[in-house]
Backbone bond lengths (Angstrom), bond angles and torsions (degrees), N, CA, C in turn:
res aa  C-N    CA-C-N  psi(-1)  N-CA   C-N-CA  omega(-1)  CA-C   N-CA-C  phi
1 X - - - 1.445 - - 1.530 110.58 -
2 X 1.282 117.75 -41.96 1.456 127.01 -164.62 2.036 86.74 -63.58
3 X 1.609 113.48 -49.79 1.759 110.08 -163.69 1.816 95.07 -51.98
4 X 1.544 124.11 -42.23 1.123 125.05 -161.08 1.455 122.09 -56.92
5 X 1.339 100.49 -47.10 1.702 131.85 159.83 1.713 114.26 -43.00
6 X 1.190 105.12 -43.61 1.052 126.49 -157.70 1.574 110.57 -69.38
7 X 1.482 87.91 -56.31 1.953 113.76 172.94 1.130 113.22 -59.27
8 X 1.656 119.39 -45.94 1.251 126.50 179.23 1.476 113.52 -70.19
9 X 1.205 118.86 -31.38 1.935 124.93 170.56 1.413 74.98 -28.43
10 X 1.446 92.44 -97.81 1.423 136.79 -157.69 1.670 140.29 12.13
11 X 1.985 80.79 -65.53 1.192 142.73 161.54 1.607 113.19 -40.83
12 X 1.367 99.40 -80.05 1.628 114.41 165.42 2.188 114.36 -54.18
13 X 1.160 99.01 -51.82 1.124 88.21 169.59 1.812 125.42 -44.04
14 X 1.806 110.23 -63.85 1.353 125.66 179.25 1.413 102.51 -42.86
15 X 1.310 127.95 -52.56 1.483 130.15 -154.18 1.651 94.02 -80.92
16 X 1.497 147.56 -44.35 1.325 160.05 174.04 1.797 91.23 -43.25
17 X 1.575 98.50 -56.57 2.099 98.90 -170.09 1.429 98.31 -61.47
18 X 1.431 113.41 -68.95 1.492 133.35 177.81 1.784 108.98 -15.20
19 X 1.534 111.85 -67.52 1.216 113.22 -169.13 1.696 108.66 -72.72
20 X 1.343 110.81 -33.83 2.204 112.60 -173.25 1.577 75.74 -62.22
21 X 1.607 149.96 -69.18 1.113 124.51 -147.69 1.981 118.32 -74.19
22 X 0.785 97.97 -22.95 1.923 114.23 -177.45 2.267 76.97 -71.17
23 X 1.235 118.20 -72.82 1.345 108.19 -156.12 1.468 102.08 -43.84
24 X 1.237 103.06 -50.73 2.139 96.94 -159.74 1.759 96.96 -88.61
25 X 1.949 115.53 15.72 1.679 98.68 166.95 1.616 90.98 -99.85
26 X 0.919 130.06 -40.74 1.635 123.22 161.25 1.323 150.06 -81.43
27 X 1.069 112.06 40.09 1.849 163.08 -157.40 1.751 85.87 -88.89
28 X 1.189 134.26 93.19 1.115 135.21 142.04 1.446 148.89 -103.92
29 X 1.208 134.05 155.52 1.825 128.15 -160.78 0.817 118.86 -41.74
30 X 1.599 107.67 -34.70 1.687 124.64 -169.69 1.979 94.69 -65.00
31 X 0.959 123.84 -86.79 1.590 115.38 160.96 1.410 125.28 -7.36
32 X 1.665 100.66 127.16 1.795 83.28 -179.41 1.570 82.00 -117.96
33 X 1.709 80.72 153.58 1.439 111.77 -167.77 1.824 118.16 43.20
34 X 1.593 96.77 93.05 1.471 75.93 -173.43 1.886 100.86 -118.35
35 X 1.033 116.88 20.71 1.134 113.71 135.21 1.656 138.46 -72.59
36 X 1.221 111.73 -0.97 1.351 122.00 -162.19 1.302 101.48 -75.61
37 X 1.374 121.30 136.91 1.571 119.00 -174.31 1.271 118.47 -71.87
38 X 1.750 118.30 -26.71 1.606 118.28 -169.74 1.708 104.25 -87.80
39 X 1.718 125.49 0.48 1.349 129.01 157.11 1.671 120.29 -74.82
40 X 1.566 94.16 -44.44 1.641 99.32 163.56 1.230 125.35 -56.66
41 X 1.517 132.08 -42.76 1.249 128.16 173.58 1.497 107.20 -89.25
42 X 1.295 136.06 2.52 1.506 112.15 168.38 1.613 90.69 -79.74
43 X 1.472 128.08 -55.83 1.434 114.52 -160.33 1.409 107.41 -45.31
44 X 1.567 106.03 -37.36 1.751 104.78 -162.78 1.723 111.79 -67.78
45 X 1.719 110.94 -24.13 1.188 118.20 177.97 1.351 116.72 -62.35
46 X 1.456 104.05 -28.00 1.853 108.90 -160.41 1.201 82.67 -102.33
47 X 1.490 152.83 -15.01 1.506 122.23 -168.55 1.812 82.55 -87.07
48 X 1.366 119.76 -47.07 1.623 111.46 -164.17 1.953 106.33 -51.67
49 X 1.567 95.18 -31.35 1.437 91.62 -158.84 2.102 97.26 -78.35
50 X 1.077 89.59 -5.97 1.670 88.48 -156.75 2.310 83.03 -86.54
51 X 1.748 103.38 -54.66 1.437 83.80 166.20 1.290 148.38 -44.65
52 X 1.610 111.98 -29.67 1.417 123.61 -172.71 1.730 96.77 -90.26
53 X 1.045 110.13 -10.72 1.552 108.48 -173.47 1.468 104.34 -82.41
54 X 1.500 107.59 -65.40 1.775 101.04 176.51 1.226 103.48 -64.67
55 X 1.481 164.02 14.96 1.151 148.29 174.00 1.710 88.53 -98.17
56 X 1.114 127.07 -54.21 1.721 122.33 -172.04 1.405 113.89 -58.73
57 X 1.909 101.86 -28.08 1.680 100.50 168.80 1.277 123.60 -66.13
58 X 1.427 109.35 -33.39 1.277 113.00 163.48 1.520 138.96 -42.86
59 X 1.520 76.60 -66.01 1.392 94.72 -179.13 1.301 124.62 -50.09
60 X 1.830 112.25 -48.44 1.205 121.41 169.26 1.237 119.76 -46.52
61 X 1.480 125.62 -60.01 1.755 131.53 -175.02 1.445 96.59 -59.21
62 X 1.318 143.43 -67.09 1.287 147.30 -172.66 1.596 108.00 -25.24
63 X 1.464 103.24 -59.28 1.557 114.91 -170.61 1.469 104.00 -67.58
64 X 1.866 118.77 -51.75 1.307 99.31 161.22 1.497 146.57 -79.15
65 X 1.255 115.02 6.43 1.037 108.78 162.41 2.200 128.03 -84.16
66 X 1.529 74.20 -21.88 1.492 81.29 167.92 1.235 111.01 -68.67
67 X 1.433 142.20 -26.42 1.391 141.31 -143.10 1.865 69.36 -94.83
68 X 1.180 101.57 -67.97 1.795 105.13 -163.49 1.568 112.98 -37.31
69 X 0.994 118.52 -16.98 1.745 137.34 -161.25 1.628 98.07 -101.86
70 X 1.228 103.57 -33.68 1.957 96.40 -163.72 1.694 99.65 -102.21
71 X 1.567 103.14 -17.58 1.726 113.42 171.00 1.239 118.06 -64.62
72 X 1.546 90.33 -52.31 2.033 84.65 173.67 1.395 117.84 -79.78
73 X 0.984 107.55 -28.23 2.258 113.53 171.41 1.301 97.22 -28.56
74 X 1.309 108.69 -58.47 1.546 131.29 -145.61 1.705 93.62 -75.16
75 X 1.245 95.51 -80.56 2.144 90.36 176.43 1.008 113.48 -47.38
76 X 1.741 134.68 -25.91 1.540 108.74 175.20 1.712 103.67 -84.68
77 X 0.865 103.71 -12.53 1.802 100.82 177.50 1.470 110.51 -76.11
78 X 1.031 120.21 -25.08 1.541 130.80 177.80 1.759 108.05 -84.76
79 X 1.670 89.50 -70.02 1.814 66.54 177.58 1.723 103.92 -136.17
80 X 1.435 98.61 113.09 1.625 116.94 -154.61 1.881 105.96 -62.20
81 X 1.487 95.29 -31.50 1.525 113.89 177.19 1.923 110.80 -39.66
82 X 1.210 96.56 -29.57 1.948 100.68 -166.27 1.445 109.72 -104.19
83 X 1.474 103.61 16.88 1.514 104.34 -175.99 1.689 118.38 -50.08
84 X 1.123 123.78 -44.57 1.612 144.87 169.56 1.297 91.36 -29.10
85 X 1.623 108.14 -99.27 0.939 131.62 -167.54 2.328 115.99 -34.65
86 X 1.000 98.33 -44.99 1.390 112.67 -179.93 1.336 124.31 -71.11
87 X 1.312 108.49 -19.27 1.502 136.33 179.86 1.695 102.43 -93.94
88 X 0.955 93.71 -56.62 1.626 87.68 174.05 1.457 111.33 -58.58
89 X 1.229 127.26 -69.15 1.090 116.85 168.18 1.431 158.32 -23.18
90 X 1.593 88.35 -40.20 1.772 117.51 163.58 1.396 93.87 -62.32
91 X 1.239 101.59 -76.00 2.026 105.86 -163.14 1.340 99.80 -41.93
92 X 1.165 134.34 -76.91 1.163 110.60 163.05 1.634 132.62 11.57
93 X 1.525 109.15 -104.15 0.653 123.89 -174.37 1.734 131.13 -59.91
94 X 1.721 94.73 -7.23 1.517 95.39 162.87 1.682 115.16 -100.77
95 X 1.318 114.53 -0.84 1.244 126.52 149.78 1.712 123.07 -40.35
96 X 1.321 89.78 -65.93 1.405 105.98 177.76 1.613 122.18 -66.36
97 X 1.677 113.74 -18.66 1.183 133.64 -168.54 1.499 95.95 -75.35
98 X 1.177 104.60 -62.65 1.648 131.04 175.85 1.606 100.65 -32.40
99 X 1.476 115.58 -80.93 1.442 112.99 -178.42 1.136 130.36 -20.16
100 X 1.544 105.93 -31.68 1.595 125.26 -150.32 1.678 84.04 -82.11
101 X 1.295 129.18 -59.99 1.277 133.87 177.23 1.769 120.28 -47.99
102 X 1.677 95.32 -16.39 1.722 90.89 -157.84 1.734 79.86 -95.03
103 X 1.552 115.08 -24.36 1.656 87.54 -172.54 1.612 111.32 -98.73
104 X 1.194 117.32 17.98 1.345 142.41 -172.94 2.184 91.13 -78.28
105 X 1.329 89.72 -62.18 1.781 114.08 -165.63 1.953 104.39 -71.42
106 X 1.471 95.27 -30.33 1.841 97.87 167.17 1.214 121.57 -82.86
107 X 1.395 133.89 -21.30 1.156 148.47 163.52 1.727 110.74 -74.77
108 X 0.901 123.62 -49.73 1.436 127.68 153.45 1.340 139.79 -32.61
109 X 1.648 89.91 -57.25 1.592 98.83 150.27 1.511 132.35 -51.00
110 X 1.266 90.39 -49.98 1.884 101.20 -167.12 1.563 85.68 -64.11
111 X 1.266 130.75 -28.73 1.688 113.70 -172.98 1.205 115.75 -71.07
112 X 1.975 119.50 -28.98 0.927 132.62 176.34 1.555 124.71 -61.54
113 X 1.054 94.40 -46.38 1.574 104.12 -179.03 1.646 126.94 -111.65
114 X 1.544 104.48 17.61 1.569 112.66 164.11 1.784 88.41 -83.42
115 X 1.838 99.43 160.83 1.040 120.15 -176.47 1.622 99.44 -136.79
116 X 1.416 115.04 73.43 1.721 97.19 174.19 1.634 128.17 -59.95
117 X 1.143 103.96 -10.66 1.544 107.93 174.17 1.857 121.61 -85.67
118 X 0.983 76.51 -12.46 2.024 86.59 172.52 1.593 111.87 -39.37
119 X 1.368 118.05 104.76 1.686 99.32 172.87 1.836 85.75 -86.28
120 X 1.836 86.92 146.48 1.279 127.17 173.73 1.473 129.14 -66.79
């Protein structure tokens, strides 16, 4: 557990360095002050927050879709007769599971690529 922790420090750290240097290598006129340190760490905040965000979307749909997957196993194992019906339903409903991830990754974006510092 401690190596897992460990990777994940790490991880978060690299991507925190990673993004302060990407902000002040794409530092343009249009930006005011883009040397300013509290512009460097908002970008670096929103790329970490935007990683940990699609990883929880993940994570979340993953876990429920498995639940949705081992629910119907289970009712068609019980009563094999409703397979149709139960199948449809699943798909379904991992349809909808899915979405949950796709507006997870559009919202993400828009964090990615708003620029509140843009003078107008």
């Amino acid at each position: 557990m401690k190596k897992i922790s460990a990777i994940i420090l790490l991880v978060f750290i690299l991507m925190f360095a990673t993004s302060m240097v990407y902000a002040a290598a794409e530092a343009t006129p249009e930006m005011a002050k883009p040397t300013d340190p509290s512009h460097l760490s908002f970008f670096a905040f929103v790329e970490l927050g935007c990683a940990v965000g699609i990883g929880l979307a993940a994570l979340g749909t993953g876990i429920g879709m498995g639940h949705a997957v081992g629910g119907a196993v289970q009712g068609i194992a019980r009563n094999p007769e409703t397979m149709g019906k139960i199948m449809t339903t699943m798909i379904l409903g991992l349809a909808l599971i899915e979405s949950l991830a796709i507006y997870a990754l559009v919202i993400i974006f828009i964090l990615l690529y708003t620029n509140p510092f843009k003078i107008m």
